[in-house]
DOKENU-851611 format. One line per 2 residues: number of its first residue (from 0); for each residue x, y, z of C-alpha. Coordinates in Angstrom, 2 decimals. Example, Ala and Ser with C-alpha at 12.3 -4.5 7.8 and 13.67 -1.06 7.14 Angstrom:
% DOKENU-851611
0	12.30/-4.50/7.80; 13.67/-1.06/7.14 .
//
This chain:
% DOKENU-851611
0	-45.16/-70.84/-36.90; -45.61/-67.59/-35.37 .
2	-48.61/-65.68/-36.12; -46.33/-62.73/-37.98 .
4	-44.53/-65.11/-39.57; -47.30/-67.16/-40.72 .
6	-48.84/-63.96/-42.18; -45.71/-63.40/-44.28 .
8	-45.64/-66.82/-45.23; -49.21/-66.60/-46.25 .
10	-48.73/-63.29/-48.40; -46.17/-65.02/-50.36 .
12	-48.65/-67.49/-51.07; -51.07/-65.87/-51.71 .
14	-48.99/-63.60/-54.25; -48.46/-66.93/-56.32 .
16	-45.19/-67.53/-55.25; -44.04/-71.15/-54.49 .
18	-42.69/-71.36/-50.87; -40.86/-74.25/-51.66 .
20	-38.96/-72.53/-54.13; -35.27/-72.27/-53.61 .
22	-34.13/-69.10/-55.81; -29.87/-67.89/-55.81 .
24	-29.53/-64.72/-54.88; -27.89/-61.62/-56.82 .
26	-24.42/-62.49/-56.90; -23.21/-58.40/-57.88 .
28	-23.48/-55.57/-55.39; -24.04/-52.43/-57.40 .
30	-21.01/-50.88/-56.67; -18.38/-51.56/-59.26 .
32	-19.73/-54.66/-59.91; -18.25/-56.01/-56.25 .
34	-19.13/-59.45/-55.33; -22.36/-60.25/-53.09 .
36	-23.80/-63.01/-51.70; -26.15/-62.84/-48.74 .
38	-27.65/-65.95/-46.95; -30.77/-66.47/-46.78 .
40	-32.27/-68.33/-43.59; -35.63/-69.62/-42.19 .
42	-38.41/-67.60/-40.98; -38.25/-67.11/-37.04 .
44	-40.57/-65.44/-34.59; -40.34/-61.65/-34.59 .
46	-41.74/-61.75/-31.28; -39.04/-59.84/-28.62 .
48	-40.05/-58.35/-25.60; -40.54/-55.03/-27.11 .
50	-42.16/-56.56/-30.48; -45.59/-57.75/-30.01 .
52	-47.61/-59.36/-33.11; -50.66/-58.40/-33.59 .
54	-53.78/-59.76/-35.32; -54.18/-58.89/-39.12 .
56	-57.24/-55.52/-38.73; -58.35/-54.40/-42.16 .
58	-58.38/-50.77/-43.03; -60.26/-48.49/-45.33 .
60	-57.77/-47.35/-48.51; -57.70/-43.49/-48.82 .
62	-56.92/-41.90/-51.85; -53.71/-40.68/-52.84 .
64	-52.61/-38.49/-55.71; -48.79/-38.93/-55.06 .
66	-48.22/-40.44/-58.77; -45.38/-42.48/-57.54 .
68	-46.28/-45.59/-58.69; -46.88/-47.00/-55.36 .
70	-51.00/-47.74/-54.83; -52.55/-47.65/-51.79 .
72	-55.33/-50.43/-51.03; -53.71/-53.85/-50.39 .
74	-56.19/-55.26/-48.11; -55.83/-56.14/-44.65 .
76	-52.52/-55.23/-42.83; -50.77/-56.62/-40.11 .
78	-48.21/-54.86/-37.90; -44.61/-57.01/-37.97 .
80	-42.79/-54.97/-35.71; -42.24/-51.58/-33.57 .
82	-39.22/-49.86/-32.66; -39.49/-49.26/-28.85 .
84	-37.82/-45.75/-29.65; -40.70/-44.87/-32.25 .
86	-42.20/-41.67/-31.59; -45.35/-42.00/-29.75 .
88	-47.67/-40.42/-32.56; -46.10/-43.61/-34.72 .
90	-47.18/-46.41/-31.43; -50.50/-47.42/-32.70 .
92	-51.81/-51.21/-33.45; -52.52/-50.71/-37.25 .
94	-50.44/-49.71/-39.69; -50.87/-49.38/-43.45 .
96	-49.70/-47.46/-46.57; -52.29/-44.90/-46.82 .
98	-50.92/-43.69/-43.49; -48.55/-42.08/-45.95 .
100	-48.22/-39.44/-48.32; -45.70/-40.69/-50.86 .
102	-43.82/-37.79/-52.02; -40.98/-39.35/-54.46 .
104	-39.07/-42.34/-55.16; -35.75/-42.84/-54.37 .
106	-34.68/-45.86/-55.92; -36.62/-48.86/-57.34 .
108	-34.73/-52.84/-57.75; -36.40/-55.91/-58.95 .
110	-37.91/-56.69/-55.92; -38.52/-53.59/-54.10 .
112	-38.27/-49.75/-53.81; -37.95/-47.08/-51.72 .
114	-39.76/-43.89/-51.30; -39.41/-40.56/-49.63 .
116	-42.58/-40.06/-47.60; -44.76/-38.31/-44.59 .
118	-46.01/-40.05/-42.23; -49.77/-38.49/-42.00 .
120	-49.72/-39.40/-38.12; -46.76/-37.69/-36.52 .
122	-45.93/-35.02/-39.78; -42.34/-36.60/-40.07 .
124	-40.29/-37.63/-43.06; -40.10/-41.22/-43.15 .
126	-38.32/-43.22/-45.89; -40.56/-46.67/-47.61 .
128	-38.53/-49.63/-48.14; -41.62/-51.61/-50.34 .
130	-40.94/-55.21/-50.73; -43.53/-56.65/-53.67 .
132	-44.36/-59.69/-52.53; -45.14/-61.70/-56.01 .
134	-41.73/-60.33/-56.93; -40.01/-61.85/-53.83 .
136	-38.30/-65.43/-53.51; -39.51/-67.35/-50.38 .
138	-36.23/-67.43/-49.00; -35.16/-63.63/-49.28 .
140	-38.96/-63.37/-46.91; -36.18/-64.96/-44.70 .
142	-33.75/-62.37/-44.87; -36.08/-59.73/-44.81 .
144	-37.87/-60.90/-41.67; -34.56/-61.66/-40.06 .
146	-33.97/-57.84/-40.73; -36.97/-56.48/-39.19 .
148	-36.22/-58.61/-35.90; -32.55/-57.66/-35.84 .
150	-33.27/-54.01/-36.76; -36.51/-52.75/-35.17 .
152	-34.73/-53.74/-31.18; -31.99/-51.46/-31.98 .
154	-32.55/-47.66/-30.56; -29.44/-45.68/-31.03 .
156	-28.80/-42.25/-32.07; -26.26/-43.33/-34.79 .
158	-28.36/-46.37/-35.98; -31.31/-45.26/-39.00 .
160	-34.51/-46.21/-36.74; -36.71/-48.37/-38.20 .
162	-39.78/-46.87/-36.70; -42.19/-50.23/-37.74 .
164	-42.71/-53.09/-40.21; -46.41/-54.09/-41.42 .
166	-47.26/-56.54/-44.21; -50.61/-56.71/-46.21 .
168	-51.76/-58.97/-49.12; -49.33/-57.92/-51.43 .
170	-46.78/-55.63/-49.96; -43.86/-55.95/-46.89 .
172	-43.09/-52.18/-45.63; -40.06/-51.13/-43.55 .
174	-40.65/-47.65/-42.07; -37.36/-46.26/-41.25 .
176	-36.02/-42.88/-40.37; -35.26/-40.12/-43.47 .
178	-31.68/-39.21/-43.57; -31.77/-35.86/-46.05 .
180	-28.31/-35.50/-46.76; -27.87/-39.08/-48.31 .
182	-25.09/-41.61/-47.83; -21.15/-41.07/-46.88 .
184	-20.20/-43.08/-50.81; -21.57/-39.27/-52.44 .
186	-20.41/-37.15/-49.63; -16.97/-38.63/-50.20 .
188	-17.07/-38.04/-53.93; -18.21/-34.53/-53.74 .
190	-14.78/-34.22/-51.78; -13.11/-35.61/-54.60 .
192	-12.57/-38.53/-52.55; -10.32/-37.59/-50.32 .
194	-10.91/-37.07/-46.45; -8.55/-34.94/-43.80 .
196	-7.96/-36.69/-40.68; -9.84/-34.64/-38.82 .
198	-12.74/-34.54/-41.49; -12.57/-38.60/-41.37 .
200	-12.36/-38.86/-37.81; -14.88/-36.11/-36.41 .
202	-17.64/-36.80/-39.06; -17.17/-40.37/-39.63 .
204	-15.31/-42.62/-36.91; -16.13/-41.05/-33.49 .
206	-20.15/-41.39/-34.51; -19.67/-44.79/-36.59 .
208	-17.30/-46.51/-33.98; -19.82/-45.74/-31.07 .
210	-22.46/-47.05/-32.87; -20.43/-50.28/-33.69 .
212	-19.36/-50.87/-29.99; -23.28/-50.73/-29.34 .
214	-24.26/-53.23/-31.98; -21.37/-55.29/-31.14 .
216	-22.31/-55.77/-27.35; -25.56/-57.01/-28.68 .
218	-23.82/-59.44/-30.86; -25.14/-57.76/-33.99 .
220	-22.60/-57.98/-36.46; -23.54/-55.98/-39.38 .
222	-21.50/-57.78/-42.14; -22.24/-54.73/-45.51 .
224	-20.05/-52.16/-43.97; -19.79/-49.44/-46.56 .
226	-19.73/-45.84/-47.42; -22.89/-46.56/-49.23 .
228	-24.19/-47.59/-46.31; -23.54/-45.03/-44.13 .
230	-26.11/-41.81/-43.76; -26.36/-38.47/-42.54 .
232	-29.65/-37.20/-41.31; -30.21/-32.97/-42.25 .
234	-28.16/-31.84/-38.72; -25.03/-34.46/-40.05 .
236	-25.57/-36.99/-37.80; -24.13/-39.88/-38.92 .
238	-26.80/-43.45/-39.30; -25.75/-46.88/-39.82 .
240	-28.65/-48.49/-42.79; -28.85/-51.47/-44.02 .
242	-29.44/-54.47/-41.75; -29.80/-57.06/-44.91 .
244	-27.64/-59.30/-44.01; -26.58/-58.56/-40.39 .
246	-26.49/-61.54/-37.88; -27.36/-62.15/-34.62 .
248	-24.46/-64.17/-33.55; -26.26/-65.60/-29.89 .
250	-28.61/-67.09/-32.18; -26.93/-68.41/-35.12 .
252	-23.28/-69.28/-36.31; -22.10/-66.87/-39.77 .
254	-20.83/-69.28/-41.70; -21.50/-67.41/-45.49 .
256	-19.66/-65.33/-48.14; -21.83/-62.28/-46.96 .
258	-21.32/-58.54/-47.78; -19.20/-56.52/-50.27 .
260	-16.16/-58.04/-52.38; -13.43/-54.86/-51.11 .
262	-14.87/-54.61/-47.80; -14.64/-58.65/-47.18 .
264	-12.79/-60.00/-44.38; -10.49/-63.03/-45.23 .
266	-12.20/-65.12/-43.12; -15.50/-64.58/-45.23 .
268	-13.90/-64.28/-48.55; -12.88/-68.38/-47.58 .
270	-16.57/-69.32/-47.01; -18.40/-70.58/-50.25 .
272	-21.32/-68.97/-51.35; -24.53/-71.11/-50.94 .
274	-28.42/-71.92/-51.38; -29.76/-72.96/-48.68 .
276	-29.95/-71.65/-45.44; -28.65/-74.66/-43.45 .
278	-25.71/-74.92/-45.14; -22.17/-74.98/-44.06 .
280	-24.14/-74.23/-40.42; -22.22/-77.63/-38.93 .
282	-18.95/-76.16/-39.48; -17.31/-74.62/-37.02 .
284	-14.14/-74.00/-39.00; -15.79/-71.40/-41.18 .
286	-17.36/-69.52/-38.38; -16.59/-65.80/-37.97 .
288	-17.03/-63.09/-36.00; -17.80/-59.52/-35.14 .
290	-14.25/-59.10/-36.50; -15.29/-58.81/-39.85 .
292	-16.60/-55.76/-39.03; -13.71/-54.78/-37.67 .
294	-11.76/-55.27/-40.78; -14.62/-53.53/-42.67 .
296	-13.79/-50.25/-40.82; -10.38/-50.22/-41.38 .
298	-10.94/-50.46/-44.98; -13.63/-47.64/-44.74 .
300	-10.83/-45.11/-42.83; -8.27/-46.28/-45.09 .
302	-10.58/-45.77/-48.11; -11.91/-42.03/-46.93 .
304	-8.54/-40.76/-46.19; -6.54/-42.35/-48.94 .
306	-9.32/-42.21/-51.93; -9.51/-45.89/-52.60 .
308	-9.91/-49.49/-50.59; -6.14/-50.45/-49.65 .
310	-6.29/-53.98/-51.56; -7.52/-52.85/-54.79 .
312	-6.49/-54.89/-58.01; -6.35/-51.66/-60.77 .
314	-7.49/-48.20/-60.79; -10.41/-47.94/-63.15 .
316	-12.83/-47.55/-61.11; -10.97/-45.04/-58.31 .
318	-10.86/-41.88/-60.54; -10.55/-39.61/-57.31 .
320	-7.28/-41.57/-56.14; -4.03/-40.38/-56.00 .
322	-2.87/-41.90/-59.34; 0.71/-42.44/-58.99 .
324	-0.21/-43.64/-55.53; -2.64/-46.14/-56.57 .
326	-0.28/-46.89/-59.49; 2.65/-47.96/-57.40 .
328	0.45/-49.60/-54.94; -2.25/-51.48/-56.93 .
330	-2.17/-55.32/-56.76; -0.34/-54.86/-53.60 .
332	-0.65/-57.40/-50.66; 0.94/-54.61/-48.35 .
334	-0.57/-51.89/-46.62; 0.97/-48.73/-47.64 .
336	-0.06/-45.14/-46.78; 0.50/-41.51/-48.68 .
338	3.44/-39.83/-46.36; 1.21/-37.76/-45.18 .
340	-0.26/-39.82/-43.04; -0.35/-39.71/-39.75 .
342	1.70/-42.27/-37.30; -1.90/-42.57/-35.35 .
344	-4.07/-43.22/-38.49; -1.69/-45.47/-39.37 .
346	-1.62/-47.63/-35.98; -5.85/-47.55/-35.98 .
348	-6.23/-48.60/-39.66; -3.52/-51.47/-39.15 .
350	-4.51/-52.93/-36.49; -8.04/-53.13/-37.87 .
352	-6.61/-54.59/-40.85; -4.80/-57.57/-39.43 .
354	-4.73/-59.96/-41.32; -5.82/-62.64/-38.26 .
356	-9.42/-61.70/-36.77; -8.04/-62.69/-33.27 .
358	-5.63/-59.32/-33.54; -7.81/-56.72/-34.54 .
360	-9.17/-54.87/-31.77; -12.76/-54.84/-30.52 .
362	-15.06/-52.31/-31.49; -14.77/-50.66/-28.01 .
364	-11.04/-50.88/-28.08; -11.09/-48.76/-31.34 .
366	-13.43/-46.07/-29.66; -10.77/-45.64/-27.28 .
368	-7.68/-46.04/-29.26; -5.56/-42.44/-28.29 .
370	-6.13/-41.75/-32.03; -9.70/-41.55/-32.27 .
372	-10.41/-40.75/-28.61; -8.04/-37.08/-28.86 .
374	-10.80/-36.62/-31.81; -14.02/-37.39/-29.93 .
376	-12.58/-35.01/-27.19; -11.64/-31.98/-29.40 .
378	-14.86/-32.02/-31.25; -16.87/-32.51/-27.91 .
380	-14.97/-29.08/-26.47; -16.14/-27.64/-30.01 .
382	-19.42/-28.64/-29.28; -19.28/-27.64/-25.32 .
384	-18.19/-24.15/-26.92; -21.24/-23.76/-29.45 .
386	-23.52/-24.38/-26.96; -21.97/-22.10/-24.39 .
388	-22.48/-19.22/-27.22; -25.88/-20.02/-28.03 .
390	-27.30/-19.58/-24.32; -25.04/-16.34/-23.88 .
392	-26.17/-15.19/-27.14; -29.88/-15.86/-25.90 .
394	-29.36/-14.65/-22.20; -28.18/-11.31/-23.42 .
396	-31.25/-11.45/-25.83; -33.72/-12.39/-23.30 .
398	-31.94/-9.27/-21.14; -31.93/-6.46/-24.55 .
400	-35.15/-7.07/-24.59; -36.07/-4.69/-20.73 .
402	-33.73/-2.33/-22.41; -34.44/0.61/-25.85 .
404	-35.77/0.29/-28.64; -32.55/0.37/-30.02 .
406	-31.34/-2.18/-27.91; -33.74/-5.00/-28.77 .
408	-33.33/-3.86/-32.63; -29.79/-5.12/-31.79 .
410	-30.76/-8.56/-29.84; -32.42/-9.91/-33.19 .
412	-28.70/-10.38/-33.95; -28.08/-12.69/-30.71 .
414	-31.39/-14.36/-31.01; -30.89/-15.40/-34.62 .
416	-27.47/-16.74/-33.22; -28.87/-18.56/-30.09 .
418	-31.30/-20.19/-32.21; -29.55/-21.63/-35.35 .
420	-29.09/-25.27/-35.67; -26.20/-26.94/-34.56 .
422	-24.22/-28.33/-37.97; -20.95/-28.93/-38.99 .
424	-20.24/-25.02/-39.85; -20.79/-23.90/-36.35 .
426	-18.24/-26.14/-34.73; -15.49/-23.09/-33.71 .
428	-11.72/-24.40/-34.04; -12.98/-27.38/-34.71 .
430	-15.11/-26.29/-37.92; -15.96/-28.98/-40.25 .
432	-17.32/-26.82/-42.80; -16.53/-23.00/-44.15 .
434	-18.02/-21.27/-47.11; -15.22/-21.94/-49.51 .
436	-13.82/-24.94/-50.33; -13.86/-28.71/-51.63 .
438	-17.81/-28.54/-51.33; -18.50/-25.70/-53.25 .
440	-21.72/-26.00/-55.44; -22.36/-29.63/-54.11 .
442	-26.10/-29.61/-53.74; -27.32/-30.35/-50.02 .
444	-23.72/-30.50/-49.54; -21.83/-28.07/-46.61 .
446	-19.91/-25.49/-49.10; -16.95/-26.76/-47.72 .
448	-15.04/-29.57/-45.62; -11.28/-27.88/-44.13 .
450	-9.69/-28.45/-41.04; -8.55/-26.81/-38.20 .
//
């Protein structure tokens, strides 16, 4: 066994857990009580070219008065894994909680929790995913080192980064990136539920469908596509979280009933749910794809635009949806779409919801479907435009300032313009935001979402 994986192993044990214990996992996701079922598998080396294990080194606890409920001092730490994209004041050889000053908690499960938090190293926000190891089944370890290996290789600007993983005596820690303005499931609720084209496809599909293709050429598949599982960071980039039951489909063959009941391809709504990792590995018949996630995005564009999954069986728990909509459509096998619609949306989502995997498209086939490709374009000459602005607005500052007094009273105007933040209100023609709107009195929320 290798030496990180042995020191997982070991925790458990050491934790009182009984490694031979084969425990079902949570059959409910959270969400409307949607169907679950991840697989758990056996512990492999986290060792990757860019991940190198490294011996247990013990640390001295240092106090902390966050009050959170997570402790520091839990013995003698061992670093898991590094992101080769970490920032360098992150790339050291020990890591431990008391690097951190725990600032809140953001949510807390039977099994772990996750906290808002500094990192005292590098000064940046940095959100906790704590696994409690007495607290943990042997065979979710699996899963969770699976993550770490799958995750911590990927370095992409529309990916959460998962700066490191370190394990001590009682404790598993994912250090990933903070993304402020929470996940795309409240963003899309604040709008009532309901998405613009251009809203959908600037914000949402042109980030999320590049990051895809990327994940996809790895042979990642990610298998929980979701609006819950979608972030924005405080500047609106879009992240992809939540690598729990993603796959690395060179190494093994995704055979289980993995992921979220309305967001479920047919192929893995056929497999059975299971126990044990081996099972169901020998046949090839139930064997999927990256196509799943295909599927999974054209019920995310269908859901964002239209207020509700397109195969939904009532409408109790879609309160945002067009009612008489839903109404007419619900329990329907047939894809329908408002009239509103656009012939373009309509050709994307279909095709990604085709019914056989072989006929959806691939990941980079959707980036460059005319559709979503006019959008990438018209919000990269909105972008091209801000810019352009800003370093004319600070050129003509930089040139008020040989001039009067008067004069450089008025370049505090340009400079203030040349050095705000790019964000969704600043996008010209192509705004995203305004200050009146659907948005209005959201908290951390743009005031508004509107379109061209």
């Amino acid at each position: 066994m290798h030496t990180a994986d042995a020191h997982a192993a070991a925790a458990i044990s050491a934790s009182g857990q009984d490694s031979s214990s084969k425990t079902k996992l949570p059959s409910v996701d959270s969400r409307n009580g949607r169907s679950f079922a991840p697989s758990p598998i056996s512990v492999s080396a986290l060792s990757t070219g860019t991940q190198e294990p490294l011996s247990p080194v013990e640390h001295t606890p240092r106090t902390s008065g966050s009050g959170t409920g997570v402790t520091p001092g839990g013995g003698a730490s061992m670093l898991l894994a590094m992101c080769p994209g970490a920032p360098a004041a992150m790339r050291r050889k020990t890591w431990c909680l008391e690097d951190y000053d725990v600032t809140r908690r953001i949510y807390k499960g039977s099994t772990s929790a996750v906290y808002k938090a500094v990192c005292r190293r590098s000064g940046l926000p940095v959100a906790l995913k704590v696994y409690f190891l007495s607290r943990v089944p042997a065979n979710v370890v699996h899963m969770i080192v699976r993550e770490i290996k799958i995750h911590a290789d990927l370095v992409h600007k529309n990916i959460v980064m998962l700066y490191g993983a370190f394990s001590d005596e009682r404790r598993l820690v994912l250090v990933q990136e903070y993304a402020a303005r929470g996940d795309l499931y409240g963003i899309h609720r604040a709008m009532n539920r309901r998405m613009t084209e251009q809203q959908l496809t600037e914000l949402v599909l042109v980030p999320f469908v590049d990051a895809l293709t990327y994940l996809h050429a790895r042979s990642i598949c990610h298998r929980d596509i979701k609006p819950e599982n979608i972030l924005f960071t405080t500047d609106w980039r879009l992240v992809i979280a939540d690598f729990g039951v993603s796959i690395n489909l060179n190494q093994e063959r995704a055979v289980t009933r993995a992921g979220t009941l309305e967001y479920m391809a047919p192929e893995v709504e056929r497999c059975p749910l299971k126990m044990l990792p081996e099972e169901n590995k020998e046949k090839a018949s139930l064997a999927y794809g990256t196509a799943v996630d295909i599927w999974a995005t054209g019920v995310l564009g269908y859901e964002l635009l239209v207020g509700f999954p397109p195969f939904v069986n009532d409408s109790a728990t879609h309160p945002g949806a067009d009612n008489t909509f839903l109404a007419k459509h619900a329990n329907s096998k047939t894809l329908s779409f408002p009239s509103s619609t656009s012939p373009g949306a309509r050709e994307f989502i279909s095709w990604a919801l085709a019914e056989d995997p072989e006929e959806r498209p691939t990941a980079l086939q959707m980036k460059n479907h005319p559709w979503l490709a006019a959008a990438a374009a018209a919000a990269a000459a909105a972008l091209a435009a801000v810019r352009e602005q800003q370093a004319a607005a600070a050129a003509a500052a930089a040139a008020a300032q040989q001039q009067s007094p008067a004069a450089r009273r008025s370049s505090s105007n340009l400079a203030a313009i040349s050095s705000t933040p790019l964000t969704p209100s600043r996008l010209g023609s192509s705004s995203l935001v305004s200050p009146v709107g659907s948005l209005a009195g959201a908290p951390g929320l743009p005031a508004a979402v509107i379109t061209r």
